[in-house]
C-alpha positions, 0 to 999 in steps of 0.5 A, a space after each residue: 500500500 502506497 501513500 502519497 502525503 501533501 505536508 502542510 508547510 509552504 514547501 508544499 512536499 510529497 512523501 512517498 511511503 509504503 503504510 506498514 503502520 496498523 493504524 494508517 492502513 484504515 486511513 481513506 484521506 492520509 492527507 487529512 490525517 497526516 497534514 504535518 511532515 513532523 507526524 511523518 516523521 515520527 512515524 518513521 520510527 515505526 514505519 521504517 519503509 518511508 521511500 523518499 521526499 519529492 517537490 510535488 511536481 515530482 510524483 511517482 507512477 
C-alpha cells in the first residue's frame, strides 16, 4: 500500500511511503490525517519503509 502525503508547510512536499503502520492502513484521506511532515516523521520510527521526499511536481507512477 502506497501513500502519497501533501505536508502542510509552504514547501508544499510529497512523501512517498509504503503504510506498514496498523493504524494508517484504515486511513481513506492520509492527507487529512497526516497534514504535518513532523507526524511523518515520527512515524518513521515505526514505519521504517518511508521511500523518499519529492517537490510535488515530482510524483511517482
Amino acid at each position: 500500500m502506497r501513500w502519497y502525503l501533501q505536508n502542510a508547510t509552504e514547501l508544499n512536499i510529497l512523501v512517498c511511503f509504503e503504510v506498514i503502520h496498523p493504524v494508517l492502513m484504515h486511513c481513506e484521506d492520509i492527507t487529512q490525517q497526516l497534514g504535518d511532515i513532523q507526524v511523518i516523521h515520527e512515524l518513521n520510527n515505526e514505519a521504517p519503509s518511508l521511500l523518499r521526499v519529492a517537490p510535488k511536481n515530482e510524483r511517482a507512477p
